[in-house]
PDB file of N, CA, C and O in Angstrom:
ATOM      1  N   UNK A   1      -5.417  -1.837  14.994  1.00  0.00           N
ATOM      2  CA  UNK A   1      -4.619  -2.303  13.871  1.00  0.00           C
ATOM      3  C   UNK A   1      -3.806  -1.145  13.292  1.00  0.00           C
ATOM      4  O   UNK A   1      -2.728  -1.548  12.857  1.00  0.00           O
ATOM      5  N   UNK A   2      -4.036   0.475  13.121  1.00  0.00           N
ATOM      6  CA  UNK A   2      -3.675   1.208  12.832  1.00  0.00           C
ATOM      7  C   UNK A   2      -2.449   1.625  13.323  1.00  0.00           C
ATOM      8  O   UNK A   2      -1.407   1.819  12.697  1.00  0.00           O
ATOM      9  N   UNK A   3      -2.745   1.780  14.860  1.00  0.00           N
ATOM     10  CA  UNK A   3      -1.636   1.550  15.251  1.00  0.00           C
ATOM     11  C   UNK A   3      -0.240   0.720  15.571  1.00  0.00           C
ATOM     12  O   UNK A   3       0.911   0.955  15.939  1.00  0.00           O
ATOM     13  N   UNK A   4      -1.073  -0.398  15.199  1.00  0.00           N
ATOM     14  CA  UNK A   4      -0.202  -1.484  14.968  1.00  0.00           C
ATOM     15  C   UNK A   4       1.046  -0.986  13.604  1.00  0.00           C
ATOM     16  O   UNK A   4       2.188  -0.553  13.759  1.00  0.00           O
ATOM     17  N   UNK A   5       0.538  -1.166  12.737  1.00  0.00           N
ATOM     18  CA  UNK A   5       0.652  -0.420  11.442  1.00  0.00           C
ATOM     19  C   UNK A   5       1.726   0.583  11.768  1.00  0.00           C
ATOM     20  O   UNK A   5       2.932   0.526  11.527  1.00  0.00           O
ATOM     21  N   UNK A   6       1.086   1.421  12.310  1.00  0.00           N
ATOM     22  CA  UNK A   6       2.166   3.013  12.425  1.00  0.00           C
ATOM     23  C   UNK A   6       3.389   2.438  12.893  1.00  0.00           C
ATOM     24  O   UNK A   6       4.447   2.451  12.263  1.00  0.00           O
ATOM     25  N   UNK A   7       3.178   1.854  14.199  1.00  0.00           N
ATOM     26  CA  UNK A   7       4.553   1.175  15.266  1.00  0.00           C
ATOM     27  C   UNK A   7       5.714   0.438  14.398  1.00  0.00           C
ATOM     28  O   UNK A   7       6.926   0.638  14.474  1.00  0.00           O
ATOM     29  N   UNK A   8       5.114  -0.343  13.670  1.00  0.00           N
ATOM     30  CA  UNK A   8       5.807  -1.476  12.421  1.00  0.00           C
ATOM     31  C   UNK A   8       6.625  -0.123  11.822  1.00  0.00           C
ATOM     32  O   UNK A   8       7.789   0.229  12.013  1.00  0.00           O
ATOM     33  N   UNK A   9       5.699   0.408  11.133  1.00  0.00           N
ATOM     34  CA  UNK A   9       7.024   0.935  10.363  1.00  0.00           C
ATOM     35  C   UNK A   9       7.525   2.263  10.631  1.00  0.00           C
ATOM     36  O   UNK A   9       7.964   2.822   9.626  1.00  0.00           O
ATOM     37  N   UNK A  10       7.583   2.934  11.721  1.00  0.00           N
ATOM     38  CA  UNK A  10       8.494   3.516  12.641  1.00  0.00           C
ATOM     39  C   UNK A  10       9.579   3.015  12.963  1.00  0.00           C
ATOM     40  O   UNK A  10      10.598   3.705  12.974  1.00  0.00           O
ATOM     41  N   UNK A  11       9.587   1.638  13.308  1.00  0.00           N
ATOM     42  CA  UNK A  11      10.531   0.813  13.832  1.00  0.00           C
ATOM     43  C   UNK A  11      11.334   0.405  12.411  1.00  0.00           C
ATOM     44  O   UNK A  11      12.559   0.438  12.529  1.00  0.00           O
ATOM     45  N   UNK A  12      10.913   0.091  11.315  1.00  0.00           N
ATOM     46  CA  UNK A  12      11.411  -0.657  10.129  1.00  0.00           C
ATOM     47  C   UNK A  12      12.380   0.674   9.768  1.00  0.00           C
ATOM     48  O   UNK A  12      13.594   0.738   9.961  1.00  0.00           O
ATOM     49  N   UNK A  13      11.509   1.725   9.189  1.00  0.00           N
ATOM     50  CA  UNK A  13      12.162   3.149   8.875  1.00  0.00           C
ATOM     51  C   UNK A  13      13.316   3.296   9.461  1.00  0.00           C
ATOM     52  O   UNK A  13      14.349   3.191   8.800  1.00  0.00           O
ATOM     53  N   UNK A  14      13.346   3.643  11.190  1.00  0.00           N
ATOM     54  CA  UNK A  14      14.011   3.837  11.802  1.00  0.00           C
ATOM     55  C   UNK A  14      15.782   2.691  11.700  1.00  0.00           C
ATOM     56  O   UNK A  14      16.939   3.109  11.669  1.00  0.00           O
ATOM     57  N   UNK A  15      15.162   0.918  11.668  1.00  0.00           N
ATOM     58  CA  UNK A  15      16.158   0.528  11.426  1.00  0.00           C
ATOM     59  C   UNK A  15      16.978   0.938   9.966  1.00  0.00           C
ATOM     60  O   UNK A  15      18.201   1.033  10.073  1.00  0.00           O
ATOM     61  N   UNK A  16      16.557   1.110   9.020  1.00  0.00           N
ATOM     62  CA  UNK A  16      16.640   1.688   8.044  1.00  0.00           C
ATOM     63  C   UNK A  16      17.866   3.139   8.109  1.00  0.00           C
ATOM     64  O   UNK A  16      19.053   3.252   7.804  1.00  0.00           O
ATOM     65  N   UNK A  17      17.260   3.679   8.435  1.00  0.00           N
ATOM     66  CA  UNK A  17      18.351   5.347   8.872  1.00  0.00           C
ATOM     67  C   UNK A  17      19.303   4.816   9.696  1.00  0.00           C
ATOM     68  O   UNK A  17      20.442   5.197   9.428  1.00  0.00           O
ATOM     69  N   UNK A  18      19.199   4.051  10.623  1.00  0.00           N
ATOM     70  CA  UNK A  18      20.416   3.487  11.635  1.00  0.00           C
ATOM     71  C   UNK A  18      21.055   2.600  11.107  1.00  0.00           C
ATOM     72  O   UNK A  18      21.993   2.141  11.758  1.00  0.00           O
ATOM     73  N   UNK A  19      20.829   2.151  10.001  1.00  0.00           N
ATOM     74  CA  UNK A  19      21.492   1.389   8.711  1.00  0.00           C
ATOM     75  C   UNK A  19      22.501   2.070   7.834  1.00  0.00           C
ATOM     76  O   UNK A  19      23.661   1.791   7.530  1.00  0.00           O
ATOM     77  N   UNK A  20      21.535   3.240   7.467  1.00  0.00           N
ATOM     78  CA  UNK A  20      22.679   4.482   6.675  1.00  0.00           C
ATOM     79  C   UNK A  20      23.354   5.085   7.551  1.00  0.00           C
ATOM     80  O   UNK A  20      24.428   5.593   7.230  1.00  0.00           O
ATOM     81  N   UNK A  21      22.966   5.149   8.609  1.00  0.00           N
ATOM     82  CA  UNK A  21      23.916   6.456   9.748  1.00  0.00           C
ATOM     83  C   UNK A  21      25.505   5.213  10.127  1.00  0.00           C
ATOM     84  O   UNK A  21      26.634   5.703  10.147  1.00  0.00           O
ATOM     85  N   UNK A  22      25.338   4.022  10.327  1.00  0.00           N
ATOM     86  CA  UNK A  22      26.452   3.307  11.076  1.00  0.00           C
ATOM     87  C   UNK A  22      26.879   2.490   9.811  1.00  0.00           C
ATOM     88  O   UNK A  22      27.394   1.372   9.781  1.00  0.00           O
ATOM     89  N   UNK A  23      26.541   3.318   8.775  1.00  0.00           N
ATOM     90  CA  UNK A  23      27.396   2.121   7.126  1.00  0.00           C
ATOM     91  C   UNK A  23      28.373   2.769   7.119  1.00  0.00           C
ATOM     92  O   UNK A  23      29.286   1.985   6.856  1.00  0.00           O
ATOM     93  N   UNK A  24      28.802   3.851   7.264  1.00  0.00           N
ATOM     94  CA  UNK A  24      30.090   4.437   7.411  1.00  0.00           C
ATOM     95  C   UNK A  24      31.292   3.877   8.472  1.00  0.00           C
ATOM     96  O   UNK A  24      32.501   3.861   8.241  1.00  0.00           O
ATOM     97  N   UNK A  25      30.694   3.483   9.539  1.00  0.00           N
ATOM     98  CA  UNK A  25      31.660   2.733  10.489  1.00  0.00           C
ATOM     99  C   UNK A  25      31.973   1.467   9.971  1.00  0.00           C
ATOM    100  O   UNK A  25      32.915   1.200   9.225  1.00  0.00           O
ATOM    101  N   UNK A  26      30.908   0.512  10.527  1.00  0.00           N
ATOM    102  CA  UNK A  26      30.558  -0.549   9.903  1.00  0.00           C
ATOM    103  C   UNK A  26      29.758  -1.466   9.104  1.00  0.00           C
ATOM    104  O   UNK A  26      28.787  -2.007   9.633  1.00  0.00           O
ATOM    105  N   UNK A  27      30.166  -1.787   7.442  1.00  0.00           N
ATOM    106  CA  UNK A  27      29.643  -1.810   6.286  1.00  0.00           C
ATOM    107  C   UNK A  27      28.310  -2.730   6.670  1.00  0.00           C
ATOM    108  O   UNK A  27      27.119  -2.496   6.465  1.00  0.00           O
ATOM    109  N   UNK A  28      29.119  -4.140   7.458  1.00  0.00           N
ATOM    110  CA  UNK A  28      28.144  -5.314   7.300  1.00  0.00           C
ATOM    111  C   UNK A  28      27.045  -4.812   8.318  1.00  0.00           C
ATOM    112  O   UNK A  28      25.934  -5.250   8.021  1.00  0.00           O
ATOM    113  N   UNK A  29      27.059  -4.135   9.265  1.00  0.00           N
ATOM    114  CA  UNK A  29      26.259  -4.261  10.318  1.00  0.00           C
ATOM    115  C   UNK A  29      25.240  -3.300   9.787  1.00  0.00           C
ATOM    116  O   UNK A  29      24.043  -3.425  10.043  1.00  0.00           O
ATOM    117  N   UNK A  30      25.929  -1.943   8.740  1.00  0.00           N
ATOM    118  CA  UNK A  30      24.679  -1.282   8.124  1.00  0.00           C
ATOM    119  C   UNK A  30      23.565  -2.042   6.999  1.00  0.00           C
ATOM    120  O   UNK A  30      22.341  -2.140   6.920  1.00  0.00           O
ATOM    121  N   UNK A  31      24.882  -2.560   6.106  1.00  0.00           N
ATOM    122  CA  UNK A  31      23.930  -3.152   5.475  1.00  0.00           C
ATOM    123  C   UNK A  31      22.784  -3.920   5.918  1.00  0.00           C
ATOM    124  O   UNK A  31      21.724  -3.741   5.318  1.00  0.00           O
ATOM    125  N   UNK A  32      22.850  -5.079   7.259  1.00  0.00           N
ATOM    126  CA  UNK A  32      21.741  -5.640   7.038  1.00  0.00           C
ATOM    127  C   UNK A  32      20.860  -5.158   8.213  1.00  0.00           C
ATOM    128  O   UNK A  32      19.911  -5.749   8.728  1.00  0.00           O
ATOM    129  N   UNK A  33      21.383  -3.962   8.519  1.00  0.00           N
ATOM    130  CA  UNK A  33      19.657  -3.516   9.285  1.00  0.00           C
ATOM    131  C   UNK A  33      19.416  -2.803   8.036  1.00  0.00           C
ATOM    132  O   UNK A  33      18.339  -2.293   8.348  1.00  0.00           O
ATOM    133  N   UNK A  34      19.643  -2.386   6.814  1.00  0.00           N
ATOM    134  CA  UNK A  34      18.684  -1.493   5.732  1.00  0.00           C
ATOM    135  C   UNK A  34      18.171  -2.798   4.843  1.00  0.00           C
ATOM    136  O   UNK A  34      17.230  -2.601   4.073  1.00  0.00           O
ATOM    137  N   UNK A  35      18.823  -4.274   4.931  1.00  0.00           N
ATOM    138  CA  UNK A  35      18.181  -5.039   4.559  1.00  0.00           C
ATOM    139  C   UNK A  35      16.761  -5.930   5.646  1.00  0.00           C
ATOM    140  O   UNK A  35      15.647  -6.371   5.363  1.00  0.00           O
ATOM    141  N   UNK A  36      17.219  -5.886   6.364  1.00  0.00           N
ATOM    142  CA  UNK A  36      16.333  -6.241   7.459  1.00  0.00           C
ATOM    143  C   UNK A  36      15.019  -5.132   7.536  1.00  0.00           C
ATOM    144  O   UNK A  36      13.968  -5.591   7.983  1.00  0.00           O
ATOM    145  N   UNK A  37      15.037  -4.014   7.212  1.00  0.00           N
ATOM    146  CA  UNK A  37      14.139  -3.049   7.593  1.00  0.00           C
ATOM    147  C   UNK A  37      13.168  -3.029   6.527  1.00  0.00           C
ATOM    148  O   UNK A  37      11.943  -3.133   6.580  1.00  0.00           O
ATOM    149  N   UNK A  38      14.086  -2.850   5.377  1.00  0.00           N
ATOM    150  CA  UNK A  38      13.599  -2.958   3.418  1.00  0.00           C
ATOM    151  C   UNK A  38      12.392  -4.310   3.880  1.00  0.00           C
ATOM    152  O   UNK A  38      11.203  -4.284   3.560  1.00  0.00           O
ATOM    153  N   UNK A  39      12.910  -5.172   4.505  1.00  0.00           N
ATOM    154  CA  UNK A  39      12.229  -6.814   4.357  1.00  0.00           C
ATOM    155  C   UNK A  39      11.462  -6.435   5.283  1.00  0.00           C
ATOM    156  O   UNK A  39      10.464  -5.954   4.745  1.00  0.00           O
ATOM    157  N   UNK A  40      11.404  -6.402   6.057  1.00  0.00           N
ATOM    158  CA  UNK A  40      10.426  -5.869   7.132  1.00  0.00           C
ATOM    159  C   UNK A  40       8.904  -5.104   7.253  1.00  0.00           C
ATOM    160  O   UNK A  40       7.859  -5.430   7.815  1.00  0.00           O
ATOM    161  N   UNK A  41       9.365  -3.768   6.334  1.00  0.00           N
ATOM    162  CA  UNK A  41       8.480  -3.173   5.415  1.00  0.00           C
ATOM    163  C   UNK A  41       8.007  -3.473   4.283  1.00  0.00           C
ATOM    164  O   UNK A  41       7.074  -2.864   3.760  1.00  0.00           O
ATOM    165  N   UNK A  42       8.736  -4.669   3.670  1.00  0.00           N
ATOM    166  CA  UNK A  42       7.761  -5.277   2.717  1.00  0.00           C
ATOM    167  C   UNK A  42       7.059  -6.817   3.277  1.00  0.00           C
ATOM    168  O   UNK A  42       6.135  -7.339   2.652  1.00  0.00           O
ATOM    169  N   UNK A  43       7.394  -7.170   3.993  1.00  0.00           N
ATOM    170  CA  UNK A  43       6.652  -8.202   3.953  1.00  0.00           C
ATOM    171  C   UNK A  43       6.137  -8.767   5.147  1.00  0.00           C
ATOM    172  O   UNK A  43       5.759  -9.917   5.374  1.00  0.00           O
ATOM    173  N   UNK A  44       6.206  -7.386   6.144  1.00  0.00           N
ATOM    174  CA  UNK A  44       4.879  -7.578   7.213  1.00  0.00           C
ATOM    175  C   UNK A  44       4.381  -6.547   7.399  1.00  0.00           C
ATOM    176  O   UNK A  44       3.209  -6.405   7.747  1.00  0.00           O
ATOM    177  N   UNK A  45       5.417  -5.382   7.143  1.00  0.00           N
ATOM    178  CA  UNK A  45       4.032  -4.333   6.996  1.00  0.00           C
ATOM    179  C   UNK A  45       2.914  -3.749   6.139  1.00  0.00           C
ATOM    180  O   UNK A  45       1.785  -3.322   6.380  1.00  0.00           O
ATOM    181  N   UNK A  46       3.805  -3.924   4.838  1.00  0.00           N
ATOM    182  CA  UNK A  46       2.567  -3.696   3.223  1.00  0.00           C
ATOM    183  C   UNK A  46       1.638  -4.746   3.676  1.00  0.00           C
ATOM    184  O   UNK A  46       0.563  -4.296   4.072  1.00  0.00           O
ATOM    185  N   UNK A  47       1.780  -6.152   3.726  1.00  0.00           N
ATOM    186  CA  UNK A  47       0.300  -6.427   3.598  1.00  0.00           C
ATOM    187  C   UNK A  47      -0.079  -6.573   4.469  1.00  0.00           C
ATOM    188  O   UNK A  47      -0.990  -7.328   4.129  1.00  0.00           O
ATOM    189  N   UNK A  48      -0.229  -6.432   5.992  1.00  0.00           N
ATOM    190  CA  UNK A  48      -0.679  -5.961   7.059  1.00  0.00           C
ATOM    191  C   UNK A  48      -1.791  -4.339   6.284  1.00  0.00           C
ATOM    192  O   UNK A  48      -2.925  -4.541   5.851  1.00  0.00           O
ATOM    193  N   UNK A  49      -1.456  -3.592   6.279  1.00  0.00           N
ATOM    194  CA  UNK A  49      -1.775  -2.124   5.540  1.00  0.00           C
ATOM    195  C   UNK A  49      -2.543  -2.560   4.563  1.00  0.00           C
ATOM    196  O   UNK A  49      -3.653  -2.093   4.307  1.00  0.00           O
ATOM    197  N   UNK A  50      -1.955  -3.547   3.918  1.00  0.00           N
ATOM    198  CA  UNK A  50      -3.399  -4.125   3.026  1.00  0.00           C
ATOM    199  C   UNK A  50      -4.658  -4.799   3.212  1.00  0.00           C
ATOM    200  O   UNK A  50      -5.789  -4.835   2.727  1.00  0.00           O
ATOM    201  N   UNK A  51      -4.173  -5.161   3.855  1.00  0.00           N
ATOM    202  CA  UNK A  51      -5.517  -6.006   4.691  1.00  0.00           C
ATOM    203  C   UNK A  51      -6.079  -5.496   5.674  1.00  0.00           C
ATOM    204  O   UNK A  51      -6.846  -6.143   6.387  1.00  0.00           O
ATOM    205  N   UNK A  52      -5.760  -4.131   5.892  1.00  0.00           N
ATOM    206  CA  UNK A  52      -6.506  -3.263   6.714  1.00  0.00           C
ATOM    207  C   UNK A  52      -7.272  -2.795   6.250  1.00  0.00           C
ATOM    208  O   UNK A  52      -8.421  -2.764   6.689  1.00  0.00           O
ATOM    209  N   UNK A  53      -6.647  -1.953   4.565  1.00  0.00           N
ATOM    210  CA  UNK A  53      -7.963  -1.073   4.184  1.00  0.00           C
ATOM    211  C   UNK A  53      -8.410  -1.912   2.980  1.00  0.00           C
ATOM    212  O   UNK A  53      -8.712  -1.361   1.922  1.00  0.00           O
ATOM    213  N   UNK A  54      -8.447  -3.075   3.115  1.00  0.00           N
ATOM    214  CA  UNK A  54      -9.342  -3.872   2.374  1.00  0.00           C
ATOM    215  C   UNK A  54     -10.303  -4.943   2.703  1.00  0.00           C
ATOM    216  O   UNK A  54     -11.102  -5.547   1.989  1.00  0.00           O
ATOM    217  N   UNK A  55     -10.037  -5.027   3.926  1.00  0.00           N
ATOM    218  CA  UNK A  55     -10.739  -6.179   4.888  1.00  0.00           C
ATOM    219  C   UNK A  55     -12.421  -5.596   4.967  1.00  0.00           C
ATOM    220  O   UNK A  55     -13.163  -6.369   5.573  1.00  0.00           O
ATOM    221  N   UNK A  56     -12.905  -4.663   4.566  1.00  0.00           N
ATOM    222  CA  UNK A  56     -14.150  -4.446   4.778  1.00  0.00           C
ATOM    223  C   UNK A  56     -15.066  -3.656   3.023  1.00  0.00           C
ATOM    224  O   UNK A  56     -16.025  -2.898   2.882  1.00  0.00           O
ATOM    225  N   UNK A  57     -14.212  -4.290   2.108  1.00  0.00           N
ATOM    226  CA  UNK A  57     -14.871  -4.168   0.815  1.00  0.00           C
ATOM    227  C   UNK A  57     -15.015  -5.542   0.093  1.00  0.00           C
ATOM    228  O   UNK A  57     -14.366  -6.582   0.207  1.00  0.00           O
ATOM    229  N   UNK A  58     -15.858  -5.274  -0.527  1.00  0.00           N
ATOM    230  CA  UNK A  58     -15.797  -6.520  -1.876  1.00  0.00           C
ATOM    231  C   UNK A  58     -15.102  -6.060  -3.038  1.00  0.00           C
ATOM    232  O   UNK A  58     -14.836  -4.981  -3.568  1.00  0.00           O
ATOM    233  N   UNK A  59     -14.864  -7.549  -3.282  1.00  0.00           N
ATOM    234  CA  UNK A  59     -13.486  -6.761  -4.332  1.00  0.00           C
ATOM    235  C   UNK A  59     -14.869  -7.430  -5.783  1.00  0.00           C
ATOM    236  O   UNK A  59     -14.526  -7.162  -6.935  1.00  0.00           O
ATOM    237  N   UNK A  60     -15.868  -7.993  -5.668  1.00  0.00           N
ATOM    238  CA  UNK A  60     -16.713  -8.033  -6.899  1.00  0.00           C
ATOM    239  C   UNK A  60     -17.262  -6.603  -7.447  1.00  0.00           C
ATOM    240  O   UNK A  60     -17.731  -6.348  -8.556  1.00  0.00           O
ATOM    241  N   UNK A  61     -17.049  -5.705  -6.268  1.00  0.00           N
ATOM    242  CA  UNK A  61     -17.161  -4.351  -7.196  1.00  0.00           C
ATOM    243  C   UNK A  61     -16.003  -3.817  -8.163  1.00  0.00           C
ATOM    244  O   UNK A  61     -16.292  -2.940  -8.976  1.00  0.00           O
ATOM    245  N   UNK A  62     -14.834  -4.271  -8.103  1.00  0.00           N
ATOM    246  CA  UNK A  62     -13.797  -4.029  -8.560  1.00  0.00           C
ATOM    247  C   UNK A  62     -13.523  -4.891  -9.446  1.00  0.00           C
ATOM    248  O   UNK A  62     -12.467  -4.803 -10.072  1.00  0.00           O
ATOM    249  N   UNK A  63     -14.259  -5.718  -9.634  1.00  0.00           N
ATOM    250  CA  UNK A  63     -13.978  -6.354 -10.872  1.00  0.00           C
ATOM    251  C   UNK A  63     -14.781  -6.178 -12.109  1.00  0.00           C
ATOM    252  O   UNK A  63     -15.896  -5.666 -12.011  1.00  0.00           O
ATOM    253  N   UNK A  64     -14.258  -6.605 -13.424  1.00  0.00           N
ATOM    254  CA  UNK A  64     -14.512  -5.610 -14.259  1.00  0.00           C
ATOM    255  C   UNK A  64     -15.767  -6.833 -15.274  1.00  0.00           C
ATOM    256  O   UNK A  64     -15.440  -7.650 -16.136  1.00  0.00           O
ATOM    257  N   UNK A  65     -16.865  -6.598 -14.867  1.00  0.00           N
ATOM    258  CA  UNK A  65     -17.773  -7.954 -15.010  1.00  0.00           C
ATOM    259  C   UNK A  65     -19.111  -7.023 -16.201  1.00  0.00           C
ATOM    260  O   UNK A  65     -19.275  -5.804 -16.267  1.00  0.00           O
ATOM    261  N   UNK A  66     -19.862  -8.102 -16.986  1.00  0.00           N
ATOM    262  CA  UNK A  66     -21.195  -7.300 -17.831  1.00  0.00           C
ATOM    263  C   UNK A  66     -21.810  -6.070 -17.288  1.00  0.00           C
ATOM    264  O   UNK A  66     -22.010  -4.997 -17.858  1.00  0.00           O
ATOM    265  N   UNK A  67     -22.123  -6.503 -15.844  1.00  0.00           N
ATOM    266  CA  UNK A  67     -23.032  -5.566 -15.145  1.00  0.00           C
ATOM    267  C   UNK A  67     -22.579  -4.195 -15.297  1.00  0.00           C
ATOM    268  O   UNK A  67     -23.085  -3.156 -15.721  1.00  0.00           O
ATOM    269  N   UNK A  68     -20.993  -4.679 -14.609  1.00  0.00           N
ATOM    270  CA  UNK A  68     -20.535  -3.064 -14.971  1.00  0.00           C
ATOM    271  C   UNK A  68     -19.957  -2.261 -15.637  1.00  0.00           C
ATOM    272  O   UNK A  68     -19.670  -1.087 -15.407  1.00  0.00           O
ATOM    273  N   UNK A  69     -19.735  -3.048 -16.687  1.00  0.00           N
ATOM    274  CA  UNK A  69     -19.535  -2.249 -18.493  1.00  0.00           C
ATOM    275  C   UNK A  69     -20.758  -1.757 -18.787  1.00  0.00           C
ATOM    276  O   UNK A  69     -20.878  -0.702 -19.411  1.00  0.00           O
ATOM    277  N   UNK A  70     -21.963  -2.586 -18.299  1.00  0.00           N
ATOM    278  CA  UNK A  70     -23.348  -1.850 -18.339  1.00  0.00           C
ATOM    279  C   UNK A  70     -23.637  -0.264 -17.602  1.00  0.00           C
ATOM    280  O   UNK A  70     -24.089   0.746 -18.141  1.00  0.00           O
ATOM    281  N   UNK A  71     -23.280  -0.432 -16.452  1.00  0.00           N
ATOM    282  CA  UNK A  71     -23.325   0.955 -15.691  1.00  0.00           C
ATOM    283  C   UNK A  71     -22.230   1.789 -16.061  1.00  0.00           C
ATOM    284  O   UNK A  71     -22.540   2.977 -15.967  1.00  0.00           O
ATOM    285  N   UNK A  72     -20.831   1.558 -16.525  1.00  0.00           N
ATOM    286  CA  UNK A  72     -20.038   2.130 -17.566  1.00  0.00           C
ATOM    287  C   UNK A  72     -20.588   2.916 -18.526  1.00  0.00           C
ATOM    288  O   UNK A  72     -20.354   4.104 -18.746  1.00  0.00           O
ATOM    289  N   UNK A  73     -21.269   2.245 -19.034  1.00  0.00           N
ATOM    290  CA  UNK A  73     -22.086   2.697 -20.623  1.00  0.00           C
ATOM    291  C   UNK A  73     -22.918   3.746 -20.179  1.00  0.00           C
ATOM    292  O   UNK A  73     -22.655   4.852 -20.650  1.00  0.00           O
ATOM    293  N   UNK A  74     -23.972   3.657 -19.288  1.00  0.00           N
ATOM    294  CA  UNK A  74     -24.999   4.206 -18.850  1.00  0.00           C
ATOM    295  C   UNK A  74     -24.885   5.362 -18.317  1.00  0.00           C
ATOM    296  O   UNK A  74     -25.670   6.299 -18.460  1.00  0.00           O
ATOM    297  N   UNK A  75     -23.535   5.335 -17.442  1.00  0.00           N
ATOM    298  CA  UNK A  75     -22.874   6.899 -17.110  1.00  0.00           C
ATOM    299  C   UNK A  75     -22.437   7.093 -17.811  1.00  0.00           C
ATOM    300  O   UNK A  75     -22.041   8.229 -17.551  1.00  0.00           O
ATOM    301  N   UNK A  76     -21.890   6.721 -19.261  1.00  0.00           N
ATOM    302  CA  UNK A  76     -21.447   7.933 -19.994  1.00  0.00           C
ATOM    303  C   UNK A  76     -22.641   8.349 -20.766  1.00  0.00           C
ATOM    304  O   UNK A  76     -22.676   9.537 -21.085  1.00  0.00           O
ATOM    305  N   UNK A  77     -23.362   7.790 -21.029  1.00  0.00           N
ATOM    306  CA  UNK A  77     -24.419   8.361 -21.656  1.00  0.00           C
ATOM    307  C   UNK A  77     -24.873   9.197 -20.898  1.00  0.00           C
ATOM    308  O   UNK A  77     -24.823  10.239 -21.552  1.00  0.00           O
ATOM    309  N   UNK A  78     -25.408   9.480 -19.654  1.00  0.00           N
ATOM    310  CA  UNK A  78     -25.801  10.492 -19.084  1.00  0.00           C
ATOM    311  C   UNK A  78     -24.915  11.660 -19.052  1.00  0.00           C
ATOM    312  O   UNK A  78     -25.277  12.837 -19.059  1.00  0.00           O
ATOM    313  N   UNK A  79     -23.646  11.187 -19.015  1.00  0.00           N
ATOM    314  CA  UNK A  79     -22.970  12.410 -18.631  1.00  0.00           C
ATOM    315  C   UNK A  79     -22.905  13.456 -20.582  1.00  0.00           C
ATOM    316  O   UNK A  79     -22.628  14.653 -20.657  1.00  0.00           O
ATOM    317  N   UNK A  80     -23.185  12.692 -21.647  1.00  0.00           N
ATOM    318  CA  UNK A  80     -22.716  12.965 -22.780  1.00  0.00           C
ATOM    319  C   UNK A  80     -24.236  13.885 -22.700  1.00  0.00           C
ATOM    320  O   UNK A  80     -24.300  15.002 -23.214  1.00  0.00           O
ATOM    321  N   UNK A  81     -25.256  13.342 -22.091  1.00  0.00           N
ATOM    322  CA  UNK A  81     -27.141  14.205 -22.518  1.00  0.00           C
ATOM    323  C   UNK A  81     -26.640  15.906 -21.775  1.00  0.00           C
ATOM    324  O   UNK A  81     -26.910  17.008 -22.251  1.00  0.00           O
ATOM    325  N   UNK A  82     -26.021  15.668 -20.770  1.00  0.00           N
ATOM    326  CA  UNK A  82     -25.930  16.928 -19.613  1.00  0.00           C
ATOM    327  C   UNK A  82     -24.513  17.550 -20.537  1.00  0.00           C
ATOM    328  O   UNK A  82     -24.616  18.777 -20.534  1.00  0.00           O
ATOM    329  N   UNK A  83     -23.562  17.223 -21.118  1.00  0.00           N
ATOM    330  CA  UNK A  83     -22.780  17.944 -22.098  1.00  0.00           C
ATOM    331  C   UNK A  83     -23.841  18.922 -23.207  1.00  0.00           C
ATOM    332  O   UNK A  83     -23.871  20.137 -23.403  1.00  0.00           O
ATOM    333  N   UNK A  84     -24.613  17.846 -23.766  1.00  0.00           N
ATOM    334  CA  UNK A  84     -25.061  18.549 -25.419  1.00  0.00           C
ATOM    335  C   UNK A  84     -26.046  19.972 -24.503  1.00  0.00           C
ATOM    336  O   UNK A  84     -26.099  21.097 -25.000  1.00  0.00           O
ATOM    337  N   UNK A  85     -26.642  19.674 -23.346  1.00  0.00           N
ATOM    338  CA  UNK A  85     -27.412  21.024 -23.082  1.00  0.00           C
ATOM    339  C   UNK A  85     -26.941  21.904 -22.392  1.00  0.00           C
ATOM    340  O   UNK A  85     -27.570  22.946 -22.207  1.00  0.00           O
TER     341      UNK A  85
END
């Protein structure tokens, strides 16, 4: 998948610069490979990349629930005992 990932947006980037390099010749043909590439990189490679490095967490740790305003609390209190000495 990583490499999947890398390949995508090598290729997106790349249309991208070959977008700015040939807007000087021709406007329309630059513009829409830097639009094509822009779209490209957003909306198959970000969440591709997202769902890579998130596909193997729970996101109930990341949410902001009693338990863990409890363990919130609890580390700061420890960390405030190891301050005063």
């Amino acid at each position: 998948m990583r490499w999947i990932i890398l390949f995508l947006f090598f290729i997106f980037s790349g249309m991208i610069l070959t977008g700015f390099y040939i807007k000087g010749d021709n406007l329309q043909s630059g513009d829409l490979l830097i639009g094509l590439g822009i779209s490209g990189g957003v909306f198959v490679v970000m969440p591709l990349f997202l769902f890579h490095r998130w596909r193997k967490r729970e996101v109930k740790d990341y949410m902001l629930t009693k338990d863990s305003f409890k363990k919130m609390r609890e580390f700061e209190g420890s960390n405030e005992k190891k301050r005063r000495k």
